[in-house]
C-alpha positions as CSV (number, residue, x, y, z in Angstrom):
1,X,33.7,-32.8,13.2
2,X,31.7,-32.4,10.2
3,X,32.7,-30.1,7.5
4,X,30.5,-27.4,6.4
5,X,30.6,-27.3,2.5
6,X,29.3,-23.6,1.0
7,X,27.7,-23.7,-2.1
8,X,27.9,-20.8,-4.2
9,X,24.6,-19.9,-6.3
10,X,24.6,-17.5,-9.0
11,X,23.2,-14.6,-8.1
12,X,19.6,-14.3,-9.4
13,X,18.6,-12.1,-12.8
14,X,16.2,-9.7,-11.6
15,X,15.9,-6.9,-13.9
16,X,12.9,-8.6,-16.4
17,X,11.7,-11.6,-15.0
18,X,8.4,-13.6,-16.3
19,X,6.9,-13.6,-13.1
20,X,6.5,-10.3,-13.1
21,X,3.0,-8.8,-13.2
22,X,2.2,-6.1,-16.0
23,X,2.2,-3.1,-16.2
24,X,-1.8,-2.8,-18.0
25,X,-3.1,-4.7,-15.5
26,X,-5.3,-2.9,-12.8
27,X,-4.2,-3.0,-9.5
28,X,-6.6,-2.9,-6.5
29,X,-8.4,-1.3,-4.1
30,X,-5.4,-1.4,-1.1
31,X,-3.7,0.0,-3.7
32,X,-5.8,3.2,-4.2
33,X,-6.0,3.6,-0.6
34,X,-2.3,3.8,0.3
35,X,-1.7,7.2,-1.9
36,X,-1.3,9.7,-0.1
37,X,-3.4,12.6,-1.5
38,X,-6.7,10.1,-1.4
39,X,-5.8,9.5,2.0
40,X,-5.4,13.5,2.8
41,X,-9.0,13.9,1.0
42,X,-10.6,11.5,3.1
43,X,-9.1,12.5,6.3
44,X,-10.5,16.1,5.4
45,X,-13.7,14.4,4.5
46,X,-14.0,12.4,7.8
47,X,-13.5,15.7,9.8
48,X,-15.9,17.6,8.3
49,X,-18.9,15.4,9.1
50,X,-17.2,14.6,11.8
51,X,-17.6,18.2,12.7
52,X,-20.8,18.5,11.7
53,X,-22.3,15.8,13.7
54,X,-20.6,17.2,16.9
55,X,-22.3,20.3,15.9
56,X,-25.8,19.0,15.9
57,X,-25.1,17.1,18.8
58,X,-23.9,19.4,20.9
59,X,-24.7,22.9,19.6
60,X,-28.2,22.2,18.4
């Protein structure tokens, strides 16, 4: 049988790394979109006309 040999790695340094991206730079449009109080403003958005285009549908 062959023997398995482990190799131990350092574990990596991961509290300020280069390849992290800065802090200035803007960040996009996903970005804006996953926080929660846009979300709740467009949700309250999308139901009024939402409402209101059921109302001229229906009721007018």
């Amino acid at each position: 049988m062959a023997e398995l040999r482990h190799h131990h790695r350092e574990m990596l340094d991961t509290t300020q790394s280069e390849a992290a991206p800065p802090q200035d730079e803007p960040r996009g449009c996903l970005f804006a979109l996953s926080q929660p109080p846009l979300m709740i403003f467009l949700a309250v958005i999308g139901c009024l006309l939402l409402m209101a285009a059921l109302h001229d549908l229906l009721l007018l």
